[in-house]
VOMI-655094 format. One record per residue: x, y, z of N, C-alpha, C in turn. Coordinates in Angstrom, 2 decimals, padded with zeros to 5 digits. Atoms other than C-alpha are relative to their C-alpha. Layout:
N
+---------+---------+---------+---------+---------+---------+---------+---------+---------+
|   neast |  nnorth |     nup |  caeast | canorth |    caup |   ceast |  cnorth |     cup |
+---------+---------+---------+---------+---------+---------+---------+---------+---------+
|       X |       Y |       Z |       X |       Y |       Z |       X |       Y |       Z |
...
+---------+---------+---------+---------+---------+---------+---------+---------+---------+
END
This chain:
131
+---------+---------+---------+---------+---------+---------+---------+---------+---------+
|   neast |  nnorth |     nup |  caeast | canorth |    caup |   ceast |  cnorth |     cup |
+---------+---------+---------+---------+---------+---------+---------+---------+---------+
|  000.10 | -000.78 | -001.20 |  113.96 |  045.15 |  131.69 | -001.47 |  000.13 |  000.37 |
|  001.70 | -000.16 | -000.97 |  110.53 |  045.52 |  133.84 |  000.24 |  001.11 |  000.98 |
|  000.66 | -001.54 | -000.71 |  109.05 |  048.17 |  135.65 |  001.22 | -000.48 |  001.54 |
| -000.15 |  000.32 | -001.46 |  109.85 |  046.37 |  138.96 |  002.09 |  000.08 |  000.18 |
| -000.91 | -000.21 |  000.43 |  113.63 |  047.06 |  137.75 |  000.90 |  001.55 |  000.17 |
| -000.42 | -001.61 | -000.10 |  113.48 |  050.82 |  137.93 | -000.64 |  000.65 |  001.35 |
|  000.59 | -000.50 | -001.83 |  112.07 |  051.66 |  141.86 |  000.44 |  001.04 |  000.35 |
| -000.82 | -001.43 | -000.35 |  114.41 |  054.73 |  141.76 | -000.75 |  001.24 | -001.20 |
|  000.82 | -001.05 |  001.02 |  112.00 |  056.30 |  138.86 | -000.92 |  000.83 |  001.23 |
|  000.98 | -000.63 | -000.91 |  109.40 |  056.84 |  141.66 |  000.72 |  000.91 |  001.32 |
| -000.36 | -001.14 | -000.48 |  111.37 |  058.98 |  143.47 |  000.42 |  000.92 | -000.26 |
|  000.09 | -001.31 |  000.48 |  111.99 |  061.58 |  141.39 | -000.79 |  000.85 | -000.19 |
|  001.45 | -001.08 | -000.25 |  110.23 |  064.79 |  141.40 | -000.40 |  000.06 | -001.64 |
|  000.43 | -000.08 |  001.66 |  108.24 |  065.68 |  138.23 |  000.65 |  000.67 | -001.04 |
| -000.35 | -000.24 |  001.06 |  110.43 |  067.94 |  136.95 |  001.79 | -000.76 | -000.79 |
| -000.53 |  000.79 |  000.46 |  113.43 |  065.22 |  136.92 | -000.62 | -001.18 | -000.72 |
|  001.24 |  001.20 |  000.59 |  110.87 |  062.65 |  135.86 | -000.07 |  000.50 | -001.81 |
|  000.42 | -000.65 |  001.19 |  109.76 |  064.90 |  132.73 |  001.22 |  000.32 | -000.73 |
| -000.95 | -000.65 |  000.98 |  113.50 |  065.98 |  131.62 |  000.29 | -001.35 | -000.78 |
|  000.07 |  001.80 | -000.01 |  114.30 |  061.86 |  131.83 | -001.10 |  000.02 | -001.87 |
|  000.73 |  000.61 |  001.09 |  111.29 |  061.21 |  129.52 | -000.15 |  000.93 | -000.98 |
| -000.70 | -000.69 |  000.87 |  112.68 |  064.29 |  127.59 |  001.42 | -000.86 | -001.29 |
| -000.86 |  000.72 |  000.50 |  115.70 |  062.55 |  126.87 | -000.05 | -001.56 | -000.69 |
|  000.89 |  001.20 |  001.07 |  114.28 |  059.03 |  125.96 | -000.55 |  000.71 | -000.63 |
|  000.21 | -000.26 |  001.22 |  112.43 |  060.11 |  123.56 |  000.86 |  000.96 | -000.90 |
| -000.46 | -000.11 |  000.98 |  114.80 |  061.60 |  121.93 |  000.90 | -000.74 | -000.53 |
| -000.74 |  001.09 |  000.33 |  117.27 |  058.93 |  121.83 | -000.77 | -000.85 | -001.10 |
|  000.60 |  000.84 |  001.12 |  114.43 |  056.90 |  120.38 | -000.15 |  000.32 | -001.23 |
| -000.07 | -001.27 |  001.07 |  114.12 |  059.34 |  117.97 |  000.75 | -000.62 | -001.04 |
| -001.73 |  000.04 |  000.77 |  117.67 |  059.37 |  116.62 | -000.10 | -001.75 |  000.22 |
| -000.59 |  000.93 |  000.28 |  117.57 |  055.25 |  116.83 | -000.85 | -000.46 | -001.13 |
|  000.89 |  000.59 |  001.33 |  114.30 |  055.28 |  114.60 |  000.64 |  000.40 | -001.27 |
| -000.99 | -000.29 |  001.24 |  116.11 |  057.68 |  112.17 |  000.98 | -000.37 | -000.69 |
| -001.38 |  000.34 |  001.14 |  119.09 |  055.94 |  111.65 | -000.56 | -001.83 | -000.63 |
|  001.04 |  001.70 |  000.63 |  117.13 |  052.27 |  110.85 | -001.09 |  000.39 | -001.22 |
|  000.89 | -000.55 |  000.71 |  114.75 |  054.16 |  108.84 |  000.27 |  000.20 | -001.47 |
| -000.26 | -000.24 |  001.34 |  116.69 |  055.11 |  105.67 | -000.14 | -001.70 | -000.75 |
| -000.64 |  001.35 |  000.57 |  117.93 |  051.09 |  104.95 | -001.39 | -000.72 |  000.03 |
|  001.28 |  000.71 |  000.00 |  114.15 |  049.95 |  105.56 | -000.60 |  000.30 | -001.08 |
|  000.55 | -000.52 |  001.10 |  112.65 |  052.39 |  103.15 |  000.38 | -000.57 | -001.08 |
| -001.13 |  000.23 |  001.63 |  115.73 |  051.95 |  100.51 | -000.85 | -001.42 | -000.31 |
| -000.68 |  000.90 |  000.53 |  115.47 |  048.36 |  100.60 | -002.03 | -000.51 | -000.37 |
|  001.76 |  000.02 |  000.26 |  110.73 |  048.24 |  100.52 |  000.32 |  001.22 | -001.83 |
|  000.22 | -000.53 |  001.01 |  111.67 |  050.82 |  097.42 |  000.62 | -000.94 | -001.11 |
| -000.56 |  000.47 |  000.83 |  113.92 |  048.82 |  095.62 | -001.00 | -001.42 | -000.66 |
|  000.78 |  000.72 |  000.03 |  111.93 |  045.59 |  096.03 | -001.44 |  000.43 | -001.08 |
|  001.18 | -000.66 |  000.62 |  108.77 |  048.12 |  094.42 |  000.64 | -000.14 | -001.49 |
| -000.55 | -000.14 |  001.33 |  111.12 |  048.97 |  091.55 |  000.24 | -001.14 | -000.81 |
| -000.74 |  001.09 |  000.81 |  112.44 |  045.65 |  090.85 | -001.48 | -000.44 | -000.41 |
|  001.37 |  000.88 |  000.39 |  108.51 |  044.19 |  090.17 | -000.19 |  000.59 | -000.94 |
|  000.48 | -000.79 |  001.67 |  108.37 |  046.76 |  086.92 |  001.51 | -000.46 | -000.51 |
| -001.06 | -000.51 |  000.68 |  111.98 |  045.64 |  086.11 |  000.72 |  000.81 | -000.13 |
| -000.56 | -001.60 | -000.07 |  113.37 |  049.18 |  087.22 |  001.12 | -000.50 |  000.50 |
| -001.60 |  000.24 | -001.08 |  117.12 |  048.68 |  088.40 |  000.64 |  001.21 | -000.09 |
| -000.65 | -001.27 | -000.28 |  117.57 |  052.56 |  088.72 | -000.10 | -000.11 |  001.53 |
| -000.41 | -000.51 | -001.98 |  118.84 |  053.50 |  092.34 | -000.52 |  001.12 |  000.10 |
|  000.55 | -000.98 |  000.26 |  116.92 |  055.59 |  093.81 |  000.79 |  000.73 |  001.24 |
| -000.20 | -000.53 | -000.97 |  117.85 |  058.30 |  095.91 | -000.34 |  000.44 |  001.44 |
|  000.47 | -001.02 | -001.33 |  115.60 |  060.06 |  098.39 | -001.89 | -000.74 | -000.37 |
|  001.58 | -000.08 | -000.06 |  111.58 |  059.18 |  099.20 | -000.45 |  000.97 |  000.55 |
|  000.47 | -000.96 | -000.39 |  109.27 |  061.58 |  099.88 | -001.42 | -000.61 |  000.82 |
|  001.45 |  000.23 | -000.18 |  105.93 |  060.47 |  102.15 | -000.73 |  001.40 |  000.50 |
|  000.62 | -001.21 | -000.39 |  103.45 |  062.85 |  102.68 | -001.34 | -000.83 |  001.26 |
|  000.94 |  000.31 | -001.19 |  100.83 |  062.47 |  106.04 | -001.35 | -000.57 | -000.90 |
|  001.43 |  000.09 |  000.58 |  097.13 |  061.30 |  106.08 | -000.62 | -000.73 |  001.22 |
|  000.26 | -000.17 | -001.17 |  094.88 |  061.48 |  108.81 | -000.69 | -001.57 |  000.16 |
|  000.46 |  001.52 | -000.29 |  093.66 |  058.56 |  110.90 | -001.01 |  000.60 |  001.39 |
|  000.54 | -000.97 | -000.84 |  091.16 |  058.90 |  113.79 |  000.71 |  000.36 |  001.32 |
| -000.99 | -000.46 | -000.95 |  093.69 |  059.30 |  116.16 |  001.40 |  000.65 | -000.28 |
| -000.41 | -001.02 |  000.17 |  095.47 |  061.72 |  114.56 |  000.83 |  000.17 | -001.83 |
| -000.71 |  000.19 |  001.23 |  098.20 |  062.08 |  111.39 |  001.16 | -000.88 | -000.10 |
| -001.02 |  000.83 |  000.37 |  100.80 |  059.40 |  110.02 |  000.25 | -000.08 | -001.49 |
| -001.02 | -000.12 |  001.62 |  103.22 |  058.71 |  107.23 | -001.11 | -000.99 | -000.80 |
|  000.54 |  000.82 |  000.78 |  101.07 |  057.86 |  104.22 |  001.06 | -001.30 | -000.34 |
| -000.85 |  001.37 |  000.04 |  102.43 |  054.32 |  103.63 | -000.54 | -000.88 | -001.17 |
|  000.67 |  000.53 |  001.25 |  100.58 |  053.51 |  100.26 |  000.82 |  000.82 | -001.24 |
| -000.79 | -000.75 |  001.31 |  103.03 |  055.42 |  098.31 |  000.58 |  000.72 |  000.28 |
| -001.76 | -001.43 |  000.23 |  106.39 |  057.79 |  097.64 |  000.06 |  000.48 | -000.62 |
| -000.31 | -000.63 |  001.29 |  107.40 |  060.14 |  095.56 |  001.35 | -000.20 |  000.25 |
| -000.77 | -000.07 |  000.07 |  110.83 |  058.84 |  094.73 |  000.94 |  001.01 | -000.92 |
| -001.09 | -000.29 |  000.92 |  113.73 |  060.43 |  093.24 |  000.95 | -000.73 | -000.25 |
| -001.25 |  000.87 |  000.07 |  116.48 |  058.40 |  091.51 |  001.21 |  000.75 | -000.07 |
| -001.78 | -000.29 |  000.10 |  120.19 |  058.68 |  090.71 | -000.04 |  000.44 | -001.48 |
|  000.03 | -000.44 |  002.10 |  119.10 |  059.76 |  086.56 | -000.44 |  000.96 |  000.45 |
|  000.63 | -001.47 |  000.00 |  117.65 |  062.78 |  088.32 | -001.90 | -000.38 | -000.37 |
|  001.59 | -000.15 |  000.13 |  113.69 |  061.52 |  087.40 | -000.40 |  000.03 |  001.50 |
|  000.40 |  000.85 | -001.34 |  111.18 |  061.29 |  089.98 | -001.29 | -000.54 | -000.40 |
|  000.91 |  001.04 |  000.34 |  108.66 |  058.52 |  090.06 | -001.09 | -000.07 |  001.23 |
|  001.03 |  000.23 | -001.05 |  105.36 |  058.24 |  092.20 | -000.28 | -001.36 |  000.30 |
|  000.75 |  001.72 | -000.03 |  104.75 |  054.72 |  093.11 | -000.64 | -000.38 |  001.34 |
|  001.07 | -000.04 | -000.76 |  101.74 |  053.76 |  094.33 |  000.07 | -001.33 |  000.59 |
|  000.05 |  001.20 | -000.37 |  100.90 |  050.45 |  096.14 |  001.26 | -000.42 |  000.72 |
| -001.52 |  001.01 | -000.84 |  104.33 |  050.00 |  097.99 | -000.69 | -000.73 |  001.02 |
|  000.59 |  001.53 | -001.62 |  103.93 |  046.90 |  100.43 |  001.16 |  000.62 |  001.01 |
| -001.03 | -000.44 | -001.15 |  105.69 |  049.23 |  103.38 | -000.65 | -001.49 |  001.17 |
|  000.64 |  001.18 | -000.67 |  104.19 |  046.18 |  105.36 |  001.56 |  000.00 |  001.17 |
| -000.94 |  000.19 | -001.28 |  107.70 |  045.81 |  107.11 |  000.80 |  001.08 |  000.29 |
| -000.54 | -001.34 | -000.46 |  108.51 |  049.53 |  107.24 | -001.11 |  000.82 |  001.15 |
|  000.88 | -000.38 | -000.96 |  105.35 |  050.13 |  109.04 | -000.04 |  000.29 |  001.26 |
|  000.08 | -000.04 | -001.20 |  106.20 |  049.53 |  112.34 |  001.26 |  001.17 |  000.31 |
| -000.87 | -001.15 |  000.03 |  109.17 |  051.89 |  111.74 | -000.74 |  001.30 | -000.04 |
|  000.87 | -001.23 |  000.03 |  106.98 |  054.51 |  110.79 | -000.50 |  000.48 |  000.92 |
|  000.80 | -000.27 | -001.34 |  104.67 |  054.51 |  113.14 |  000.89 |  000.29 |  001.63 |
| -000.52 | -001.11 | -001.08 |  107.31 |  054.42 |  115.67 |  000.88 |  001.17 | -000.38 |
| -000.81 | -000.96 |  000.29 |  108.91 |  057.25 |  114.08 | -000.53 |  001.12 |  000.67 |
|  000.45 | -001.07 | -000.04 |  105.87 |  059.32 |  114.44 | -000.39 |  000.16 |  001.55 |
|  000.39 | -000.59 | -001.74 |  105.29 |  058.70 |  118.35 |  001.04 |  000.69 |  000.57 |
| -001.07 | -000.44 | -000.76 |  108.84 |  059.35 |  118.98 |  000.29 |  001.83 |  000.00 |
| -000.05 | -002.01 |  000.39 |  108.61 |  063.55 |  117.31 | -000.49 |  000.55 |  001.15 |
|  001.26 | -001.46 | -001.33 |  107.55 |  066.33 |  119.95 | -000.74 | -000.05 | -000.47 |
|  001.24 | -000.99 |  000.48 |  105.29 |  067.63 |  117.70 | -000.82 | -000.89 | -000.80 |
|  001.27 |  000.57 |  001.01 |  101.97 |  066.21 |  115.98 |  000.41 |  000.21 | -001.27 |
|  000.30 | -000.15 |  001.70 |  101.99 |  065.58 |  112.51 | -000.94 |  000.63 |  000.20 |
|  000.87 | -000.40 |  000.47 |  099.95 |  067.77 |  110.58 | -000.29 | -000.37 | -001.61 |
|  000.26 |  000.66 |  001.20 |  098.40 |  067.60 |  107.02 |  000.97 |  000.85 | -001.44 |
| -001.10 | -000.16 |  000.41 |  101.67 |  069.49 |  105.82 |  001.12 | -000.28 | -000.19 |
| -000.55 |  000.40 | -000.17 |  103.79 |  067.68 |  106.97 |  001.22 | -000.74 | -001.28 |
| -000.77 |  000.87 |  001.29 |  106.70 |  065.45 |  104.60 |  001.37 | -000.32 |  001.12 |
| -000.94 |  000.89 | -000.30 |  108.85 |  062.71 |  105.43 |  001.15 | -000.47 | -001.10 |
| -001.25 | -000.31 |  000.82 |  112.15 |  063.20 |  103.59 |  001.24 | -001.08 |  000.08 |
| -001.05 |  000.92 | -000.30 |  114.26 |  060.14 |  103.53 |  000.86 | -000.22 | -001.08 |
| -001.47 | -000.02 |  000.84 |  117.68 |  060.23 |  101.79 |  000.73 | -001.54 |  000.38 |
| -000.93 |  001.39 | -000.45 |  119.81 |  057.28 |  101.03 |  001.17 |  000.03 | -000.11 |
| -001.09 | -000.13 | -000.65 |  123.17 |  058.25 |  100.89 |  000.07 |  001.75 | -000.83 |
| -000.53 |  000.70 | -001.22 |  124.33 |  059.21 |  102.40 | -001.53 |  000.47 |  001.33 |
|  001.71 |  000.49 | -000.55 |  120.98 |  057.91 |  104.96 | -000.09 |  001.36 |  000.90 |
|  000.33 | -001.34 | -000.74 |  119.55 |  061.14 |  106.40 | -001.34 | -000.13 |  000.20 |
|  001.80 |  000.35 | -000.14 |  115.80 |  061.48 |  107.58 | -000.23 |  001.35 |  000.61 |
|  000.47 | -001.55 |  000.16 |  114.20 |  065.04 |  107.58 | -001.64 |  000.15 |  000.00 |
|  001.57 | -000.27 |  000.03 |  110.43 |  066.20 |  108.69 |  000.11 |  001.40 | -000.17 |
| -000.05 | -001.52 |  000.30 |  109.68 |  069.24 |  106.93 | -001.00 |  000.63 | -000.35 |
+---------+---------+---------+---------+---------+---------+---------+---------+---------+
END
């Protein structure tokens, strides 16, 4: 689709304009969240399997870290939890093809990350939680 596609955008007033780009973004939202668990799972498993680990894990945890244009999901490491109940820190994950997930995860939120922030991703059943 192209701009030159939508000619009926420019006639709405600002505050139909603004509810509109209310609603996209939240759709995007909810389509990053549900792609988001099966990306993580499957960049954690890949981590685990290079030590030989074939525990399932459950849930990742990322925590923020600032950039100069503002805060995003640290992406150099998780604090997992498995299915034995441990939890494991592993450092060096290659999120390399979760990245672009991320990042659009974090344009799609209302609200700015801050340096409190935590990215809570469950794998089953796949849930995704900023808390």
């Amino acid at each position: 689709m192209t701009t030159a596609a939508l000619p009926a955008l420019d006639a709405l007033d600002d505050e139909d304009l603004n509810r509109l780009f209310t609603q996209a973004g939240s759709i995007l939202l909810k389509r990053s969240e549900a792609g988001l668990p099966a990306v993580i799972l499957e960049t954690i498993r890949e981590a685990l399997a290079e030590d030989d680990d074939t525990r399932k894990p459950l849930r990742a945890v990322f925590t923020t870290s600032k950039w100069d244009n503002g805060y995003f999901w640290y992406t150099d490491g998780a604090r997992v939890t498995l299915f034995d109940g441990k939890t494991e820190e592993i450092e060096e994950i290659d999120l390399s093809g979760a990245d672009d997930v991320l990042s659009d995860h974090v344009s799609y939120l209302v609200d700015p990350l801050d340096s409190t922030d935590r990215l809570i991703v469950v794998f089953e059943p796949p849930t995704v939680e900023v808390a």
